[in-house]
N, C-alpha and C positions, 0 to 999 in steps of 0.2 A: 339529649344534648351531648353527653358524656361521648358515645358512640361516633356523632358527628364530628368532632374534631379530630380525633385520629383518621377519618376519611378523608378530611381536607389537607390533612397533611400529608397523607400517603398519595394523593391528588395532587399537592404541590411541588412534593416530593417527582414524582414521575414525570412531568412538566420540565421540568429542574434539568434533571436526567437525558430526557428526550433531546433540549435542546443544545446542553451538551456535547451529548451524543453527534449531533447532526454537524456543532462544531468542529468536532475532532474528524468527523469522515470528509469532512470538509476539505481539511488539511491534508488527509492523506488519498483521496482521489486527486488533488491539485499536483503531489510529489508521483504517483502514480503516475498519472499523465504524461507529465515531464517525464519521466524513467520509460514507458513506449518512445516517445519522441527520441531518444538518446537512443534506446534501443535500432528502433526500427532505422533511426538515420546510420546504424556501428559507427557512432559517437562513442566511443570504451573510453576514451580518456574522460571526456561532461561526462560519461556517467559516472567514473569514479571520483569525479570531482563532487560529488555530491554524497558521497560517502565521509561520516567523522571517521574517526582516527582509529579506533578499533575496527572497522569496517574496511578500509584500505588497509591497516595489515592484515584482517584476514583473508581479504580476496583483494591484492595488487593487481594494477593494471597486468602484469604480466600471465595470471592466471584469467583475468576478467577476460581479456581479450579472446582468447581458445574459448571460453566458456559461453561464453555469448554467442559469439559467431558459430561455432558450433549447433547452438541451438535455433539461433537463425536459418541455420544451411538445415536443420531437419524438419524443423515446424515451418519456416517463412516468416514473413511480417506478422505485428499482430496485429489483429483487423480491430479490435474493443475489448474492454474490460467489464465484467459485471460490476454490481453494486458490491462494495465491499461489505463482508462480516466477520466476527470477530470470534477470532479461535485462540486459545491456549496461550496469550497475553500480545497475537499477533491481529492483525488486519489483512484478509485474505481476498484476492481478486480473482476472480477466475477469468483467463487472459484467453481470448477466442483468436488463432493465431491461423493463418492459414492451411495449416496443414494439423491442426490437432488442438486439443484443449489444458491449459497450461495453470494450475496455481500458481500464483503469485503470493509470497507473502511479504509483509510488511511492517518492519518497525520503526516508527522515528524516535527521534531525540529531544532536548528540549528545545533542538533548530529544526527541527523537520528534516 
């Protein structure tokens, strides 16, 4: 009996976890999305519109723009995103783009 309850806890535990989990990727495939959309429309302004406040100073529209388009004019549109996974405190997409295969990574805030 003893043995038992630590398995049901490390079973409810996991459950717990999982669902969690499947929350927060929730969230960030939906802002993902959204950021192809911005992207693939060279939306640069929506997409820095959706940058907080540390994130617009470090990449201003006026560096966004070249950076973007840039990458637009090598790779193309991007056609899909994988499932996201979780690397080194980020959320990582790997973006299937027309002309090459692109990490993306990902962190939000407490606003997504």
């Amino acid at each position: 009996m003893k043995r038992f309850i630590p398995a049901v806890l490390v079973f409810a535990l996991t459950i717990l976890l999982q669902n969690l989990f499947a929350q927060e990727t929730e969230s960030y495939t939906k802002v993902a999305n959204r950021l192809v959309e911005l992207i693939n429309a060279a939306d640069y302004s929506g997409l820095e519109n959706l940058f907080n406040k540390e994130m617009s100073q470090a990449l201003p529209l006026s560096k966004a723009t070249p950076f973007f388009a840039g990458m637009n004019a090598q790779f193309g549109k991007i056609q899909k995103l994988d499932e996201p996974t979780r690397s080194a405190g980020c959320t990582v997409f790997s973006a299937h783009f027309e002309r090459g295969l692109v990490g993306m990574s990902l962190v939000l805030d407490r606003d997504d």
